[in-house]
N, C-alpha and C positions, 0 to 999 in steps of 0.2 A: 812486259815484253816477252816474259814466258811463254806465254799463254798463248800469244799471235804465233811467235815461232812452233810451236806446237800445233795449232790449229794445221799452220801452211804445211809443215811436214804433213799433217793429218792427210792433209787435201791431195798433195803430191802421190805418197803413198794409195792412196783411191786411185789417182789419174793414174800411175802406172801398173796398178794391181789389175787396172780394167783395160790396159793396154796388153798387156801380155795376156790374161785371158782373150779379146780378142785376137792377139797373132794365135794363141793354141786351138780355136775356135778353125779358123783360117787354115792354119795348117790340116786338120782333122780333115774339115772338109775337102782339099785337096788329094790327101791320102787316098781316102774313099773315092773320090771321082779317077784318080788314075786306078785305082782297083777296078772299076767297073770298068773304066774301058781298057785295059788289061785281059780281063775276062770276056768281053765280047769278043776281041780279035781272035780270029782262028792260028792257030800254031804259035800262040803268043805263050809261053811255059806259066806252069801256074806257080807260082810260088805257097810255101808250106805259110799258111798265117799261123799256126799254132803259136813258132815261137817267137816270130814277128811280133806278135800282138803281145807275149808275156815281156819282152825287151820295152815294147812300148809303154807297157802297164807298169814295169819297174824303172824306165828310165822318168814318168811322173808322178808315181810315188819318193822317188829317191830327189826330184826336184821339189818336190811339195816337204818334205821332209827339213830337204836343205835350208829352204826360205824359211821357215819354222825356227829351225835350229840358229840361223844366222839371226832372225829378228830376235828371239831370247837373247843372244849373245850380244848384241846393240843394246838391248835394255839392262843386261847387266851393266857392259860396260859406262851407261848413262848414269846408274845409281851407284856406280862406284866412283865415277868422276865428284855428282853430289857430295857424296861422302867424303872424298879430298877434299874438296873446296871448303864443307862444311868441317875440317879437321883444322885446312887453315885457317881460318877464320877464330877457332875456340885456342889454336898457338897464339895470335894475336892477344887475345884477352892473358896469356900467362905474363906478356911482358907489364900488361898495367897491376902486376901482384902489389901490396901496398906494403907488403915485409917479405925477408927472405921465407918464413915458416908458409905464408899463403903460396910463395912463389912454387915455392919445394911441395905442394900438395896439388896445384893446378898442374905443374909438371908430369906427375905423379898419373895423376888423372886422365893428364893428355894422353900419355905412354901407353898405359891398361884400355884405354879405349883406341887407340891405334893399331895396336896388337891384335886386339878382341875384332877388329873390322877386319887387319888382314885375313885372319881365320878364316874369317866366316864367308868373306871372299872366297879363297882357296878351296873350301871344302863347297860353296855354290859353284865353284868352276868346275871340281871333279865331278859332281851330279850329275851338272848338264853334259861333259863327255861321259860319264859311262851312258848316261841316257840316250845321246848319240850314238853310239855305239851299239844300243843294246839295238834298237830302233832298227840303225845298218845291216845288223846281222839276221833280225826279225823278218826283213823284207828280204833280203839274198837267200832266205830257208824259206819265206813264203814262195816267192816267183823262179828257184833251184828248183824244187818239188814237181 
């Protein structure tokens, strides 16, 4: 059932990846065609494209970016979910211990690998924000300039 769920996301993800690239396709082209006849009317003012166009150019990189950023943060939070599940799952096995000493080391077990998962969580969560960030600031100094 994995797999299908997966698949269908897959699909969905395409169908709307290809829908928003068509409305930006659409809009482009709309841009451009009021530019031109903008430009042909007489005493119609011209506007400056320089920084029209850098607004344009960072407001989709800063979208392209985002989508990026948000799908990594969907995939974490997907293999962290696994990761619970798979934690409860290995608590269940501490209750079948067959004596207090197995109990007391599956316990044991469980704890240092729970710990050891928040970590590694937490320290993949500050990556992907500093890398956001750094990203943010990279494009704001590119299209500033």
């Amino acid at each position: 059932m994995g797999a299908q769920t997966e698949s269908t996301s897959n699909v969905f993800e395409q169908v709307f990846d290809n829908l928003r690239k068509t409305a930006e396709s659409n809009i482009e082209m709309q841009q451009e065609l009021f530019r031109q006849w903008g430009a042909n009317w007489p005493g119609f003012p011209r506007q400056e494209n320089a920084w029209l166009d850098r607004v344009q150019k960072f407001q989709k990189e800063w979208s392209k970016t985002y989508s990026e950023l948000v799908n990594k943060h969907r995939k974490l939070l997907d293999d962290q979910y696994r990761m619970a599940i798979d934690a409860l799952k290995e608590s269940f096995h501490v209750a079948e211990s067959s004596d207090p000493q197995e109990y007391q080391q599956r316990c044991e077990e469980l704890c240092r690998k729970s710990l050891e998962l928040m970590r590694e969580a937490g320290e993949l969560q500050l990556r992907e924000t500093q890398e956001a960030l750094n990203r943010w600031v990279a494009m704001a100094v590119k299209n500033g300039a």
